[in-house]
C-alpha positions as CSV (number, residue, x, y, z in Angstrom):
1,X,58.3,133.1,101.0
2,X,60.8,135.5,98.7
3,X,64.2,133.6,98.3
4,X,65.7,137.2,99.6
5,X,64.3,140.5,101.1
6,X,66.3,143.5,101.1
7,X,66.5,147.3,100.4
8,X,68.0,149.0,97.2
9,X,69.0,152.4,97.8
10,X,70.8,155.0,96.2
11,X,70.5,153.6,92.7
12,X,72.8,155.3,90.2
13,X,71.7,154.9,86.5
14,X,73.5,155.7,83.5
15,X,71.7,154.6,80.1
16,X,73.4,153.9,76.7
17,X,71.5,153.4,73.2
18,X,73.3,150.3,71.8
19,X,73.0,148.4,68.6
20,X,70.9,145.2,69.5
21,X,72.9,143.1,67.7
22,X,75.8,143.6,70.5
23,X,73.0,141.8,73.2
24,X,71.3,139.3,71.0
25,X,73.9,136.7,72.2
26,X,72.8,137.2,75.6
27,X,69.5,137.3,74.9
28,X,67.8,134.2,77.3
29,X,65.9,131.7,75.9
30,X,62.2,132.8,76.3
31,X,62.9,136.3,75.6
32,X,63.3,139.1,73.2
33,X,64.6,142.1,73.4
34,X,62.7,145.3,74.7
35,X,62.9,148.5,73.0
36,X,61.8,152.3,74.1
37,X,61.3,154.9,71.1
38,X,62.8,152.4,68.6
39,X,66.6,152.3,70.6
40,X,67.9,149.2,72.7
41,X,69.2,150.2,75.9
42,X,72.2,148.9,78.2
43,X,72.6,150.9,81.8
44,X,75.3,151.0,84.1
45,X,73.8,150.7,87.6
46,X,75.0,151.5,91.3
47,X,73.0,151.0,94.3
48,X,73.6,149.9,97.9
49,X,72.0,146.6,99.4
50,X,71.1,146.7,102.6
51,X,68.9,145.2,105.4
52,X,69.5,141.9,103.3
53,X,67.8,138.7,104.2
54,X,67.9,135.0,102.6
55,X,64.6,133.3,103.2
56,X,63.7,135.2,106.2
57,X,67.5,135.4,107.6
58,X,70.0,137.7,107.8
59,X,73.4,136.7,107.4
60,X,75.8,137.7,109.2
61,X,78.6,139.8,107.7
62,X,76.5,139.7,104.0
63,X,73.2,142.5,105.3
64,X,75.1,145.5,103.7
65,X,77.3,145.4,100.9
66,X,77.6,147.8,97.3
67,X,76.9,146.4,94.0
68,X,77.2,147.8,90.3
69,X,76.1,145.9,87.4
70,X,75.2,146.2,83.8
71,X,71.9,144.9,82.7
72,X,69.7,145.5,79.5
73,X,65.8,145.0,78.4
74,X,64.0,142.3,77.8
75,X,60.6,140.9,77.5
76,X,58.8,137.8,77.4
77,X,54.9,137.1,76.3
78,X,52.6,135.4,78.4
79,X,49.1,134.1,77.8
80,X,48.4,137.3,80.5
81,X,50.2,139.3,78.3
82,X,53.6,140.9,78.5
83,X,56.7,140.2,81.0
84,X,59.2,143.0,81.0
85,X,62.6,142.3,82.7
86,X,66.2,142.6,82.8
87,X,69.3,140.4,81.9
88,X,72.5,141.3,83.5
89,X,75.7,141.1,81.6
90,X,77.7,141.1,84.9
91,X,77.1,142.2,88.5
92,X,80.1,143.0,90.4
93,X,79.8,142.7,94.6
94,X,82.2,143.0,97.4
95,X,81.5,139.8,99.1
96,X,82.6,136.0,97.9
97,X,79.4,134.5,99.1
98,X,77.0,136.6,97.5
99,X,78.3,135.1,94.5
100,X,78.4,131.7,95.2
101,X,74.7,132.2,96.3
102,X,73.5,133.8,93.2
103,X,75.6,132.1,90.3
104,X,74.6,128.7,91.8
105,X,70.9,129.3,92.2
106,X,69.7,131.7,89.9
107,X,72.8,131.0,87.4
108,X,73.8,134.9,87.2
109,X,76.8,136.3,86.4
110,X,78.3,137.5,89.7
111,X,82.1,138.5,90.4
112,X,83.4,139.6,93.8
113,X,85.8,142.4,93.9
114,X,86.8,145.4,96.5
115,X,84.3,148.1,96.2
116,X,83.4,151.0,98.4
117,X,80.5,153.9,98.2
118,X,80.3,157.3,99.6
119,X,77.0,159.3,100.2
120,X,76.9,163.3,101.1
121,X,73.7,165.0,101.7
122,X,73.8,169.0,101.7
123,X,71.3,171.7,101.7
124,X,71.3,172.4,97.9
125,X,73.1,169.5,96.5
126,X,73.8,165.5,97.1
127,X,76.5,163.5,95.9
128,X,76.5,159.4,95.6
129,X,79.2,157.4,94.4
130,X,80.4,154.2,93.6
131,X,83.8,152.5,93.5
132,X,84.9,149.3,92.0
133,X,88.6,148.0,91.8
134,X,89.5,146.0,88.7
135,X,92.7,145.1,87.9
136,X,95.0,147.5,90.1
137,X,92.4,150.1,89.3
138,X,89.4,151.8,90.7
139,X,86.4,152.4,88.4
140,X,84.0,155.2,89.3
141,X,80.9,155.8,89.3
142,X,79.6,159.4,91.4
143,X,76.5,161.5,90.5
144,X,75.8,164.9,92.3
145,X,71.8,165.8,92.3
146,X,69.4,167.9,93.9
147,X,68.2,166.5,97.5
148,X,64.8,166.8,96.6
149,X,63.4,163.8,94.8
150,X,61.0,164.1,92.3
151,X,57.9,161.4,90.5
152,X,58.8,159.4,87.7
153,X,57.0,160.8,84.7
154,X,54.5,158.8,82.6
155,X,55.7,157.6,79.2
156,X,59.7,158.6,80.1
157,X,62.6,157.1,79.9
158,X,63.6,156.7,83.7
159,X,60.3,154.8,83.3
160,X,60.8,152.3,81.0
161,X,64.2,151.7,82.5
162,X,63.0,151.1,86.3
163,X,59.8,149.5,85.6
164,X,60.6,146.0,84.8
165,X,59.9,143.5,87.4
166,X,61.4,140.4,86.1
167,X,64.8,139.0,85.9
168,X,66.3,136.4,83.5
169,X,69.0,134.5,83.0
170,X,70.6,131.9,80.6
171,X,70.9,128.2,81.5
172,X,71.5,127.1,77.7
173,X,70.0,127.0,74.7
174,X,67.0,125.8,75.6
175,X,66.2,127.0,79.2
176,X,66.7,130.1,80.7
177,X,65.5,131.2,84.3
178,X,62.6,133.6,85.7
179,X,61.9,134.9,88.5
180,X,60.3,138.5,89.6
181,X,61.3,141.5,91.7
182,X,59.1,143.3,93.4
183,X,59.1,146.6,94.9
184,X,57.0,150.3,94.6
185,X,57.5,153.3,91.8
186,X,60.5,155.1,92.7
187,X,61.1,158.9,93.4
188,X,64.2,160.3,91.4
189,X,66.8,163.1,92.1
190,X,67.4,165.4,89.5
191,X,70.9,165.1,88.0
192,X,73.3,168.5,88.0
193,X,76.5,166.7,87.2
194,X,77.7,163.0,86.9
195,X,81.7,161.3,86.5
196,X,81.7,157.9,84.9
197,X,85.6,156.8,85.0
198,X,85.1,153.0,84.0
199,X,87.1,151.0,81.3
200,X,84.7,149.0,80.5
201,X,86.3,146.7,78.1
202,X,88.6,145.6,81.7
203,X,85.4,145.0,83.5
204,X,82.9,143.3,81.3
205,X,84.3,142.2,77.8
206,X,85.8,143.9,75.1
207,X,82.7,143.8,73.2
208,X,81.7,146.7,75.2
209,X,84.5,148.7,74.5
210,X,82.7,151.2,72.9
211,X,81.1,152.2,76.1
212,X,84.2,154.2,77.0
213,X,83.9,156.4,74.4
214,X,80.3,156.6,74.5
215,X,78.2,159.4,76.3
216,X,74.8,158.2,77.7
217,X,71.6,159.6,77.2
218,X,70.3,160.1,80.4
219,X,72.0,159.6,83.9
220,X,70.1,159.9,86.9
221,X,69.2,158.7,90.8
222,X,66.5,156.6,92.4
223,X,66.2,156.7,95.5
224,X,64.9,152.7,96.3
225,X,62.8,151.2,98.4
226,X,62.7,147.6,99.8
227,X,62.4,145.1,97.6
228,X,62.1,141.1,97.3
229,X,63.2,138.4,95.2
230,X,61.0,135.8,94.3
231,X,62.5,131.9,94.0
232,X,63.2,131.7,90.3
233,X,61.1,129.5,87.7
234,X,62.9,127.6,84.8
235,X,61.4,128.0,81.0
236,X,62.3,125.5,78.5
């Protein structure tokens, strides 16, 4: 049985080229780093969770809730070949016992704080934003696309950042944890315009205070699907 069922919807991606060695620290036992056209990425991601169930049960008060996070690319080699996933430097959620849940058992790094969202759908143009209050101040995240949603092309970018199905996460030195996510190819929304107003030096370190100066290379919507979480493996 998954250890959680849910849907992600509405996820909000904007993708940064960084200089690998700013992730090798977090880099999880087990694992190296995953690279597309030579460059390392780190995204900044927004989605809704929804329709959220913990071994088969919802819970009440914890089935909907926002969540933005920033993650980067790595992958691990198997005897079956290669395991591509993601580490996540810090996800940020509205709700105390989501994080409890998720830093205890799959040793993430969760932090609760007020959040809010706000979808429009129009005839010729969507918008989908994302709100997260750190220190006195909200942090934003809003894109505004086209309401038609389009394939993910073969061999792209938006490719190599969705398609990994594995997440990891630092236990120590020596161990790290594994476990898979699972859910179909995802349709996209073109992109017209996009506001990123996020300090994030406040929000995740001030080793990634370049990011505010920073422009990304490409921003741009999923639309989600359901999805599950597998129970995690340890690899030491």
């Amino acid at each position: 049985m998954p250890f959680l069922t849910a849907e992600w919807r509405k996820l909000a991606f904007a993708n940064y080229p960084v200089d690998p060695a700013v992730l090798q620290p977090y880099v999880p036992f087990g694992t190296e780093l995953d690279f597309w056209q030579g460059r390392c990425y780190l995204s900044l991601v927004g989605f809704l969770f929804t329709r959220v169930r913990l071994l088969g049960i919802p819970v009440p008060f914890h089935t909907e809730f926002e969540e933005v996070n920033i993650r980067f690319y790595v992958r691990r080699k198997t005897a079956s070949g290669w395991k591509r996933g993601v580490v996540f430097i810090r996800e940020i959620v509205p709700k105390a016992a989501i994080t409890f849940v998720a830093n205890t058992v799959y040793n993430e790094n969760y932090q609760t704080l007020p959040m809010r969202h706000r979808w429009i759908n129009g005839e010729e143009q969507n918008m989908v934003e994302y709100q997260w209050k750190k220190a006195g101040n909200w942090q934003t995240f809003s894109l505004e696309t086209s309401p038609i949603s389009v394939p993910i092309q073969d061999g792209s970018e938006e490719e190599f950042i969705t398609e990994h199905y594995w997440g990891y996460a630092a236990v120590s030195d020596q161990k790290s944890n594994e476990y898979e996510v699972t859910h179909p190819r995802w349709q996209l929304y073109p992109v017209h315009n996009y506001t990123i107003e996020v300090d994030y030096g406040l929000c995740y370190g001030p080793e990634f205070s370049f990011l505010n100066s920073a422009s990304p290379t490409s921003v741009f919507l999923a639309e989600g699907s359901a999805i599950t979480v597998e129970p995690k493996a340890a690899l030491k």
